[in-house]
Every structure is written in structure tokens, then in C-alpha cells.
N, C-alpha and C positions, 0 to 999 in steps of 0.2 A: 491923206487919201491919194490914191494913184488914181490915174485914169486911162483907158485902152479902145480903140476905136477901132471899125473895119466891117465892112460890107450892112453898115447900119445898128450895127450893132456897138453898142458901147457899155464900157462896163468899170465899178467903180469898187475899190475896197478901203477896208477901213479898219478901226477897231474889233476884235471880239469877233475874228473871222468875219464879216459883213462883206457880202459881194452885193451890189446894185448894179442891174440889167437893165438894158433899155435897148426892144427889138426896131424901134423907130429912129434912130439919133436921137436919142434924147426928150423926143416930147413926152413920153411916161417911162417909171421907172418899177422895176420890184426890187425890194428887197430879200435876200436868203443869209444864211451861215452855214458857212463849210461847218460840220462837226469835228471839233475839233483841234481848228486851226488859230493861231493866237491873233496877235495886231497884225494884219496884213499889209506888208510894205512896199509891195511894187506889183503890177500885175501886165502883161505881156501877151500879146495876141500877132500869130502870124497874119499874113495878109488875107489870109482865106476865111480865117477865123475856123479855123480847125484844128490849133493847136492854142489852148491858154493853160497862162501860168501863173500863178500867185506865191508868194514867199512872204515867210514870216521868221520873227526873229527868233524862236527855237531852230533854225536850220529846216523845218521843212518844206518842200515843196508841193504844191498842190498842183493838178491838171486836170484840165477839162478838153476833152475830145469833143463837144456840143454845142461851142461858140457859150462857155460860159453858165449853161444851165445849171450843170451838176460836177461836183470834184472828188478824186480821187488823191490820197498823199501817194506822188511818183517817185520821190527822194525826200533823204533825210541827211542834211551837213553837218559836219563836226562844229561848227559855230554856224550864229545866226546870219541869218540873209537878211540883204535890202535890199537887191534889183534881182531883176531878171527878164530877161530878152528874149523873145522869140524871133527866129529867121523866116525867110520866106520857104524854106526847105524843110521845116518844122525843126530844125537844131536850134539851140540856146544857150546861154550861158544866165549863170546865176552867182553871183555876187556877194560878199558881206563881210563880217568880221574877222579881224586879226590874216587878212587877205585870203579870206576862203575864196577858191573859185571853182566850179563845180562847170562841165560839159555836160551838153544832151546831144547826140544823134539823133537823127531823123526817124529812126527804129521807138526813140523814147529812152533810151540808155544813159545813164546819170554818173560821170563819172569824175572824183576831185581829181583839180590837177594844182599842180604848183604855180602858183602867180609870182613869184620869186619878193613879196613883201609882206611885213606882215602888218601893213597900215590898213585901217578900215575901209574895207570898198563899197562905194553910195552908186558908183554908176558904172554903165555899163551902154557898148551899142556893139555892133557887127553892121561894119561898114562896106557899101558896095560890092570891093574890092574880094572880102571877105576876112579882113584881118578883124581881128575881134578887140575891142578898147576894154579896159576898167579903169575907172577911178577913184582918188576918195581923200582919206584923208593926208594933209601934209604936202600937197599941190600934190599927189600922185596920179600917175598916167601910165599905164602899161598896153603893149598890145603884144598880139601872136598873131604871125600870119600863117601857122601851121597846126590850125584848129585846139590851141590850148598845148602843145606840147613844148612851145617854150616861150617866156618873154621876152622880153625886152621894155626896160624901163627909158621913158619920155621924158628929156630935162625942160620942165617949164621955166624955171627962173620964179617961182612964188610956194610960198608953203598955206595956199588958201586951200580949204577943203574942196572936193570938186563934186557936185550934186549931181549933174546929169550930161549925158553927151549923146550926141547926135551927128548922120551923118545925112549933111543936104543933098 
């Protein structure tokens, strides 16, 4: 299960497309399913809560314009996804196997790019600064600081898988 938080609203996926809302932080919750959509493995909300995303491991991507009510599939990856991030600009990046890496502009435009690996990528952030991380398997770390058009690989010194990244 992922979890995604923002202007009170929180929201939860799961197996067998399962999205869980909750317009209170948490004190009640609904349950829905995207039609459609397989185990959901990451889900992603701008700070407004006007742009969410959910990814599952057939490679597609889901969006909700509604803070989560309702989804539409916005993209479809040549392999499966397991993160996906939204910006405060409504851009994204999406994540997952065999180093898929998939951009969104702010328009909603889905576009692969080359992550230059082709180790499984679990995480994913877009930090402050604007350069964008993934991670995953085999201690991997990549970033772009020119919105996905090229990377650059991070020598950690460890081949531990890397599950999720963050920028404080």
C-alpha cells in the first residue's frame, strides 16, 4: 500500500486497483477501484491536490484531476511501474522496470526517456533544486537536472536495493 497526503485529503492504494479516500486526514475513509487498473504501487499528489497519480505494474498510469475521486488511464509504459511523483507544477516522473522512466509536463504530456540503466527502479523524488532522482535496484541512483534528458549515475559504494527517496 502507498500513501499520499495534501490539503486533508489522503489517499491509499492497494491491490485489484483499490484507491481509499479520506476528505478529513484520516478520520473516515471510502473505498473505490479504478476499472481497470491492476495492483497499484505507488500513488502521488501535487501539493494542491490537483494533480494525482497512481501506477501499476502493467505500465499504466492513472490520473485524477479531483484530488483523487475519480481516474482516468493518462499513460501507458513499455514495462511495469512502481513509483511515481508529482511536482508542485503538476510535472512527474514515473518509475519501474528494466529502468523505465516516463516524464509528465504540466500540460499532462507523458513522455519515455532514457534513464541510462536498465536496473529496476522502486524510487523516485524531484528535489527542491529541480533535478529529479530514481532509484532501485543494485544500490542505483540516477538524477537529471534537465528535466529527464539525460542522467547521470550516483556512485553509492553499496548494491542494496533503494526503496524510496526523499528531499527534506
Amino acid at each position: 500500500m502507498a500513501v499520499a497526503a495534501t490539503t486533508g485529503v489522503m489517499l491509499a492504494v492497494g491491490d485489484g486497483g483499490v484507491v481509499l479516500r479520506s476528505g478529513d486526514t484520516g478520520a473516515t475513509w471510502t473505498a473505490a477501484t479504478i476499472a481497470g487498473a491492476g495492483d497499484l504501487q505507488s500513488i502521488a499528489m501535487d501539493a494542491a491536490g490537483q494533480v494525482v497519480l497512481a501506477v501499476d505494474p502493467s505500465g499504466a498510469v492513472w490520473a485524477s484531476g479531483d484530488a483523487g475521486v475519480h481516474f482516468v488511464r493518462e499513460a501507458m509504459a513499455s514495462a511495469g511501474l512502481s513509483m511515481a511523483l508529482a511536482d508542485d507544477d503538476s510535472a512527474a516522473v514515473a518509475a519501474g522496470l528494466g529502468g523505465t522512466v516516463l516524464e509528465r509536463s504540466p500540460s499532462g504530456t507523458w513522455t519515455p526517456v532514457a534513464s541510462g540503466t536498465t536496473a529496476d527502479l522502486r524510487a523516485a523524488v524531484i528535489a527542491d533544486d529541480g533535478r529529479q532522482y530514481v532509484g532501485g535496484d543494485v544500490g542505483t541512483l540516477e538524477f537529471s537536472a534537465g528535466e529527464g534528458a539525460s542522467w547521470t549515475r550516483v556512485s553509492l559504494g553499496t548494491a542494496a536495493t533503494l526503496y524510496a527517496l526523499d528531499d527534506l
